[in-house]
C-alpha positions in Angstrom: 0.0 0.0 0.0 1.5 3.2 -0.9 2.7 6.2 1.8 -0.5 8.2 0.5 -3.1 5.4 0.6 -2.1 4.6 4.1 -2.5 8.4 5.1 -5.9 8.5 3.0 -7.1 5.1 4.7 -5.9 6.6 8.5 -7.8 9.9 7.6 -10.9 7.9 6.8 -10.4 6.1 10.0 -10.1 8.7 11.9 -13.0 10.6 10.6 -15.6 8.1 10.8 -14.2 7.3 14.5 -14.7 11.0 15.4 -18.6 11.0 14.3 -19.0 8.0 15.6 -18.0 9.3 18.9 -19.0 13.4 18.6 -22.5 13.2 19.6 -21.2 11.2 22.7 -18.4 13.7 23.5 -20.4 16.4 23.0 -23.1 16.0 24.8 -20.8 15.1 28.0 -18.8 18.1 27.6 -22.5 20.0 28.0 -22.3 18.8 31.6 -19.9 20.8 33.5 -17.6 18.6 36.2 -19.4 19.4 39.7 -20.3 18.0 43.2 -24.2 19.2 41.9 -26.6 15.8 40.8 -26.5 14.7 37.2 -30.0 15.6 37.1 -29.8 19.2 38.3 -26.6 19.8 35.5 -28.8 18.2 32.8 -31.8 20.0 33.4 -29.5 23.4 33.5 -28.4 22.3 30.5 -31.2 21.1 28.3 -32.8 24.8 29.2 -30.1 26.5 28.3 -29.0 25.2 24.5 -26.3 23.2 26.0 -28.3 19.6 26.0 -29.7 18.6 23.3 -32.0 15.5 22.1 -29.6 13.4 19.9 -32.0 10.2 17.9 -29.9 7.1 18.4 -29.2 5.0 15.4 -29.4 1.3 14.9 -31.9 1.5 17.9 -32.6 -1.4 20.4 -34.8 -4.0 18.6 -38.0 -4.7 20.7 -38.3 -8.2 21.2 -41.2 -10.4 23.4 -40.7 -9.7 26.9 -40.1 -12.5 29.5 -43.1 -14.9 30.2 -44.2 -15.9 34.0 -41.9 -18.9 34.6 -40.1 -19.6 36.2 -41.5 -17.7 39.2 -41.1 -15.1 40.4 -43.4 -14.1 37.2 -42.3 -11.3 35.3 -44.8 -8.9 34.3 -44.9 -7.7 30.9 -43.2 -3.9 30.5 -44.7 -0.8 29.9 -43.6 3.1 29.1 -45.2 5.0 31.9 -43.7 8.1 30.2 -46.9 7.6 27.7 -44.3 8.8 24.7 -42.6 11.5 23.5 -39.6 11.9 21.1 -36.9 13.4 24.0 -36.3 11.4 26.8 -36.9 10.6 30.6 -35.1 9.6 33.2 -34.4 9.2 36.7 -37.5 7.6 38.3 -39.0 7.8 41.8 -42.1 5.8 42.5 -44.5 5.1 45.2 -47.7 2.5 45.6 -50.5 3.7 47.3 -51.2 1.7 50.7 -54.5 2.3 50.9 -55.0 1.5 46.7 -53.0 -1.4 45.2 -54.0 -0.4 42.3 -52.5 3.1 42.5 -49.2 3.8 41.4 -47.0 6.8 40.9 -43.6 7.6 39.0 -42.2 10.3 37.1 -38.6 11.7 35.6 -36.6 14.3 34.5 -38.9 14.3 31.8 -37.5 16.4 28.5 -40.9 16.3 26.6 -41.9 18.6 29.7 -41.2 22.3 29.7 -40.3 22.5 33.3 -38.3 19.2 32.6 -40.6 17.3 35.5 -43.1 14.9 34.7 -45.2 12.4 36.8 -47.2 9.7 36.0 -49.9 7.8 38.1 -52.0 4.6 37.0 -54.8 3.3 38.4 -54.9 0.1 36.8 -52.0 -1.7 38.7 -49.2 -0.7 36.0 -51.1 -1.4 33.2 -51.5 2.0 31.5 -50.3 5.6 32.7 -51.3 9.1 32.5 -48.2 12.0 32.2 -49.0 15.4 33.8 -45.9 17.8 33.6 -45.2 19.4 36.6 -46.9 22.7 37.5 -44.4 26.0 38.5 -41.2 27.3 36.7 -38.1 27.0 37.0 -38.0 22.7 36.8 -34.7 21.3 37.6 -35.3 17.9 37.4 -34.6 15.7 40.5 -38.5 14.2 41.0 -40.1 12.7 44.0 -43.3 11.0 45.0 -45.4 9.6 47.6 -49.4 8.4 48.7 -49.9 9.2 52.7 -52.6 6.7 54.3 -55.6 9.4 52.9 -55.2 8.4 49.3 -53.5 11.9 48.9 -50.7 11.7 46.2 -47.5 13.7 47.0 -44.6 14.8 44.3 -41.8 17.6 44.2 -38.5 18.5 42.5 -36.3 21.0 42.4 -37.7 24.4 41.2 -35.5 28.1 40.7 -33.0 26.4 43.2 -35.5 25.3 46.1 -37.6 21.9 46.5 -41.1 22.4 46.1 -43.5 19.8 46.2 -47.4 19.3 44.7 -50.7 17.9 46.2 -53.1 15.6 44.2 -56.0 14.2 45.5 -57.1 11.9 42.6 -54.5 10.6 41.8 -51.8 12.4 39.7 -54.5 13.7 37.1 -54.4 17.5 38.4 -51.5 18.7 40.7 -51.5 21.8 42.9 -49.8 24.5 42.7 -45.6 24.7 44.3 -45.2 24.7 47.9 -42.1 25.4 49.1 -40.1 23.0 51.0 -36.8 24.2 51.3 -34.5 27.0 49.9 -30.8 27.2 49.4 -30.0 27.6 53.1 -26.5 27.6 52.2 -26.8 30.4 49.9 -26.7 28.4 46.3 -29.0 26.2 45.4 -30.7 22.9 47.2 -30.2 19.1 45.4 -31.0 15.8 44.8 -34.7 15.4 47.5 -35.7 12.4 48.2 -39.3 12.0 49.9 -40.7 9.1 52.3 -44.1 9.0 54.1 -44.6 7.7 57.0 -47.2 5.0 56.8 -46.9 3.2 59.6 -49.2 2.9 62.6 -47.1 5.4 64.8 -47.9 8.5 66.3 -46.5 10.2 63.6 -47.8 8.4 60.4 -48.8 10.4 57.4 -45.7 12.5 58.4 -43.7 13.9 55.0 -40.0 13.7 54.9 -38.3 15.2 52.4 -34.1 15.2 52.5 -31.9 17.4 50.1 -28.3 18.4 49.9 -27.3 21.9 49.8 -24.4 23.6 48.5 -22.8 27.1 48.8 -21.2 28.5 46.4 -17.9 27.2 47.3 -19.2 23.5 46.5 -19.4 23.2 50.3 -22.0 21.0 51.5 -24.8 19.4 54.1 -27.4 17.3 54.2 -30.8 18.8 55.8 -34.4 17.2 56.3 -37.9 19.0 56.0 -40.6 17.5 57.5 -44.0 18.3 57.0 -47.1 17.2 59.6 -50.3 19.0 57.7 -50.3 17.1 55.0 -47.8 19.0 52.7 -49.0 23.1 53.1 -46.1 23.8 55.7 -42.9 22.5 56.1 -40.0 22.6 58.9 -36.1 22.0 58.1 -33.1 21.6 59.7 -29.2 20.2 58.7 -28.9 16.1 60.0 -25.2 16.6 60.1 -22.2 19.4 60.0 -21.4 21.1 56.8 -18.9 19.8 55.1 -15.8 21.9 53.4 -14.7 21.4 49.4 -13.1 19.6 48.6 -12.1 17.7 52.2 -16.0 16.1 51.8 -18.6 15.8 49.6 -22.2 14.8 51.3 -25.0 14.0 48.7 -27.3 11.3 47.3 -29.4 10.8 50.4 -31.9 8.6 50.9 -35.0 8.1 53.7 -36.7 5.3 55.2 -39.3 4.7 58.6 -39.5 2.1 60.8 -42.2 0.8 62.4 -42.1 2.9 65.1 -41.7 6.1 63.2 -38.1 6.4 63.5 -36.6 7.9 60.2 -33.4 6.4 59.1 -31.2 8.1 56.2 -28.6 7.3 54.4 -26.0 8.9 52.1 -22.0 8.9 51.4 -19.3 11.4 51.8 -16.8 11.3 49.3 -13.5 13.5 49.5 -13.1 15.3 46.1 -9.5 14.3 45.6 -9.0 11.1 43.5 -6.8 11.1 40.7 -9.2 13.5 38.7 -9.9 16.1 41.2 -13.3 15.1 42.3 -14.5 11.7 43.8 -13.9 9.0 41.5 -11.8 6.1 42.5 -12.1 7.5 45.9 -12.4 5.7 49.3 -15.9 6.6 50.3 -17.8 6.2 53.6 -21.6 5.4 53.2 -23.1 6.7 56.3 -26.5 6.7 58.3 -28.2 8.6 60.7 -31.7 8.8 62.6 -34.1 10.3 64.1 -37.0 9.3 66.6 -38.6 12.8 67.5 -40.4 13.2 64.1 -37.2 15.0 62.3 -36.3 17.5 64.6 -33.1 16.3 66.1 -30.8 13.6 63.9 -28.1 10.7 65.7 -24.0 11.0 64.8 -23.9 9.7 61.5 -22.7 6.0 61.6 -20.5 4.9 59.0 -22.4 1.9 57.3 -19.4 0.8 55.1 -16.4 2.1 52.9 -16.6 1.5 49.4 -14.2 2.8 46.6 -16.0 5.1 43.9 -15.9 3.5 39.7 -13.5 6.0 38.1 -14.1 9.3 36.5 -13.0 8.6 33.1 -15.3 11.1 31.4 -15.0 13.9 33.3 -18.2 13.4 35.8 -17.4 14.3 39.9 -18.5 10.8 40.9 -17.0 8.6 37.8 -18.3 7.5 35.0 -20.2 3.9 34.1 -17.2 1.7 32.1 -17.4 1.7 28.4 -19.4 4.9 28.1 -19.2 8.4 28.9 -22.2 8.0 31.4 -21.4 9.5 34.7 -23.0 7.8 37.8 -24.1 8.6 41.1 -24.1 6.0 44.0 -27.1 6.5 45.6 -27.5 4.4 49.3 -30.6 3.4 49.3 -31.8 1.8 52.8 -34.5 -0.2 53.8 -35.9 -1.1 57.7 -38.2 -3.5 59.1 -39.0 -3.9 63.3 -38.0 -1.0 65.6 -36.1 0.4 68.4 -33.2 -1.1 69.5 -33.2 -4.4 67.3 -34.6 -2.8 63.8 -33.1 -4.4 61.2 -31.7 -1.8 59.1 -30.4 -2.7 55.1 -28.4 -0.7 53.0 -27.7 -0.8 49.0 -24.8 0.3 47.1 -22.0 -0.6 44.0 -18.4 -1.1 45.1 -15.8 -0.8 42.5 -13.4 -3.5 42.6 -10.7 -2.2 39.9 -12.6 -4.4 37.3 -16.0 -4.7 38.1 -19.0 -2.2 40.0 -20.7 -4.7 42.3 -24.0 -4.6 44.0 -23.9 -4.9 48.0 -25.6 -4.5 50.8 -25.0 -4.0 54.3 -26.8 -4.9 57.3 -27.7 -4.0 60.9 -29.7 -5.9 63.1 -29.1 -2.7 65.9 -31.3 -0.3 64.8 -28.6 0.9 62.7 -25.9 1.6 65.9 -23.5 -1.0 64.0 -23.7 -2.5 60.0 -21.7 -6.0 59.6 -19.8 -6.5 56.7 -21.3 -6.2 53.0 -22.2 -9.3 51.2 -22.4 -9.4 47.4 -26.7 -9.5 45.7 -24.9 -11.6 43.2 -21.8 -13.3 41.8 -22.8 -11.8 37.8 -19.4 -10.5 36.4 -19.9 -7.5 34.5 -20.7 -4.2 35.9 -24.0 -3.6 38.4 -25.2 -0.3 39.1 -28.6 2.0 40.1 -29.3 -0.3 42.9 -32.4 -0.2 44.9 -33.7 -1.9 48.3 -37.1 -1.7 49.9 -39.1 -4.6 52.1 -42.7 -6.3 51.5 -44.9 -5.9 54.7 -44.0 -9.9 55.3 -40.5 -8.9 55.8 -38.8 -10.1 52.5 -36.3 -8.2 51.0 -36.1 -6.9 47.5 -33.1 -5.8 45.9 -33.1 -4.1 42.2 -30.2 -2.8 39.8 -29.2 -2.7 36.4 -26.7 -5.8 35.1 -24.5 -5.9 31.9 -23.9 -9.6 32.7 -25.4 -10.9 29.1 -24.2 -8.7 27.1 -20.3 -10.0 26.7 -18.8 -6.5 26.0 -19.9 -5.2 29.0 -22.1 -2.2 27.8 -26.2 -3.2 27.3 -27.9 -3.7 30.4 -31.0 -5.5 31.7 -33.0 -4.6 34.9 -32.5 -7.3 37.4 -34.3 -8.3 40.7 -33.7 -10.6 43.8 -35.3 -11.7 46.6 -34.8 -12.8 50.4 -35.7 -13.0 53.7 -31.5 -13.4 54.6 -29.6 -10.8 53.3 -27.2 -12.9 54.3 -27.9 -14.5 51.1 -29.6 -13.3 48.1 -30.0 -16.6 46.1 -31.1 -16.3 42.4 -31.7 -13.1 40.1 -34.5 -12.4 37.6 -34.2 -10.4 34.4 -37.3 -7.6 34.6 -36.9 -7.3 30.5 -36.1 -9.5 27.9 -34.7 -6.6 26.3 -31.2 -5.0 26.4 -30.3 -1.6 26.8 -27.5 0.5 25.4 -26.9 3.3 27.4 -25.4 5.2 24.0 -29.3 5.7 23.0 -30.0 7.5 25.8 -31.1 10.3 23.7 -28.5 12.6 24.7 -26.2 10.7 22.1 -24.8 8.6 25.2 -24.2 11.6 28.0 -26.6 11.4 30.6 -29.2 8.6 31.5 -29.9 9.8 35.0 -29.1 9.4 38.3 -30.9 6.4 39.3 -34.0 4.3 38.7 -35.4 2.4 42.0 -38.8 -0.2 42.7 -41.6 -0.5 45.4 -43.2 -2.9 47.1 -47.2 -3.4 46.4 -48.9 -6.3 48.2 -47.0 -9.4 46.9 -45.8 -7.5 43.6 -42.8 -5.6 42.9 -42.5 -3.0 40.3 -39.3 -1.4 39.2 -38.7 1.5 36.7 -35.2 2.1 34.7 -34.3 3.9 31.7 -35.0 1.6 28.8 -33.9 2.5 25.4 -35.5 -0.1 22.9 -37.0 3.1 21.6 -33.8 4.8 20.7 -34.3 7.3 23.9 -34.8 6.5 27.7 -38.0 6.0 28.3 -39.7 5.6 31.9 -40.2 2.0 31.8 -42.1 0.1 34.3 -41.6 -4.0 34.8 -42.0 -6.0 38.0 -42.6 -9.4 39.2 -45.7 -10.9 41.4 -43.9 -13.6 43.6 -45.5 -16.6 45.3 
């Protein structure tokens, strides 16, 4: 081959590498390196020119999804998003205890002009109903919740401050925005996460509502509002000190209420200073704290376990998902069952191993005073991520995440689910979809697919919503499983 054929066949090369990968790199670089949630960034973003849709190519192929053997039966999966050409992601959701029949989720939702959109069904799952969220100002970052009145409960992040809305028929109208909390640190509040207190306490039908808040120095602090009127007021206060940038980073919290009332929440503490300034590959504490007076006062934070961060290898503060340019969060999600002194207390998070992000969980039988070590959901060996615990009203233990382990390169992944009643062991996992994702038709030409995606407990079924891309964009879907 001659000198210039080789330079025309490494030009050719090269070109045709560089759009296969533009639409990828660009739409990373559109999401500045910061200690702020993927969600809030992207929502910045999108509004401002920065983000935009990006139709995926050579698009998942939709093929039949799993039947009901063997158990636990799969049930067949659905878009709750209800369509829309831009996508959706990061989904709460919430069953209604006094309704099975009632669900809610929702997403950063890009269809949306205020980039929040929630959607309720009444049927059990089977179809869905999307309401974009009232206000102005939508920064993504959605919550839900049903309290024991059949009142539905949602909120986001609006202008910098959590707001949240009132339904009372079920996510068809929504109220107008009721503040929660504003930037008490001066810049702007992040990543809520709401629980309702269901339980037969003294304090059920409670609404707790967790959010980290930075200053403008990237310095940080976790604070709960609680509200006791049904959503119209709210009252706040920090569950731990601030922390100073780039020493600490707190964020991702998570909430959950034992059966006494006591409100447990979890979330980590990275340092920002691993080999690319911010907190990937970092060693990590997860850490949890309580509190039994309704949300007033909150324990010493109790470090659950430390785990090691997945590297940032495309410029995202808490490392990006292997293979991609996707950043990730790690989210501790936490679960409880009893109360008191002996509540059994789970936790839910990746480790990074150097070759593989692996699911674990963590467990105290204390009431959260002391976790033992973490033991693996499963022994799958490509990358887990987007975990998710929560607990039936029997007791049984349901853990969720997404799993690359069929796809042999280590890049589609499939929504997964276990069950126990010994998270001592976690036994066999379930595929929620027949169908494979790949996160590079996320609609955002492979730069942001959202925060998280998480499950809920209703009766004997489980649901679970991730972002699925069969459609050549995420899109809010909804599986589950009904188990024996």
């Amino acid at each position: 081959m001659s000198r210039i054929s080789r330079v025309a066949w490494c030009f050719i090369f090269a070109l045709t590498l560089t759009l296969l990968l533009t639409p990828v790199l660009n739409a990373q670089q559109r999401l500045e390196k910061s200690p702020l949630s993927g969600g809030l960034l992207a929502a910045r973003a999108f509004k401002e020119g920065r983000l935009h849709y990006v139709p995926a190519t050579g698009a998942n192929q939709h093929v039949p999804d799993l039947t009901c053997t063997p158990a636990p039966c799969a049930f067949p999966n659905v878009d709750a998003a209800e369509g829309g050409s831009a996508p959706s992601n990061e989904h709460p959701f919430a069953a209604n205890p006094k309704n099975a029949m009632q669900l809610l989720t929702g997403a950063n939702d890009y269809n949306c002009g205020n980039v929040q959109g929630y959607y309720a069904s009444s049927d059990g799952g089977s179809t869905w109903t999307r309401v974009c969220s009232p206000g102005s100002g939508g920064e993504g970052d959605p919550v839900t919740g049903y309290d024991l009145n059949n009142v539905a409960y949602a909120g986001g992040i609006q202008s910098g401050q959590i707001v949240a809305f009132i339904s009372t028929d079920n996510g068809s109208h929504w109220g107008s925005p009721i503040k929660v909390i504003g930037a008490q640190l001066g810049y702007t509040a992040d990543k809520p996460w709401m629980e309702i207190d269901t339980t037969k306490s003294s304090r059920k039908n409670t609404i707790y509502i967790s959010s980290t808040q930075f200053d403008s120095s990237s310095n940080s602090q976790i604070w709960v509002s609680h509200s006791t009127d049904g959503g119209h007021t709210w009252a706040s206060v920090a569950a731990d000190a601030l922390q100073h940038y780039p020493t600490a980073v707190d964020q991702f919290s998570d909430l959950a209420i034992g059966a006494d009332g006591t409100v447990y929440l979890s979330w980590i503490r990275c340092p920002a200073n691993g080999p690319t300034g911010d907190c990937g590959s970092t060693k990590t504490p997860i850490l949890l704290s309580k509190s039994t007076d309704g949300g007033t006062t909150w324990s010493a934070p109790v470090t659950v376990a430390t785990i090691t961060m997945v590297p940032d290898s495309c410029g995202a503060f808490y490392g990006c998902l292997p293979n991609t340019f996707e950043r990730v969060s790690n989210i501790p999600s936490n679960a409880v069952s009893g109360s008191g002194a002996t509540a059994k207390v789970y936790v839910i998070f990746y480790n990074w191993t150097g070759t593989q992000m692996q699911v674990e969980v963590a467990t105290s039988t204390n009431g959260g005073s002391t976790f033992g070590a973490p033991v693996r959901v499963t022994n799958a060996k490509n990358d887990e991520f987007f975990p998710w615990i929560n607990l039936a009203s029997n007791g049984k233990i349901a853990a969720t995440w997404l799993d690359r382990r069929n796809d042999a390169t280590n890049l589609s992944y499939q929504p997964f689910l276990a069950i126990t009643s010994n998270p001592a062991s976690f036994g066999a996992s379930h595929a929620l979809s027949s169908t494979k994702s790949n996160p590079n038709n996320d609609g955002f030409g492979g730069g942001f697919f959202g925060d998280y995606r998480t499950h809920v407990w209703d009766g004997h079924a489980i649901y679970a919503n991730w972002c699925d891309t069969r459609t050549g964009t995420c899109q809010c879907e909804v599986g589950g499983a009904q188990t024996p």
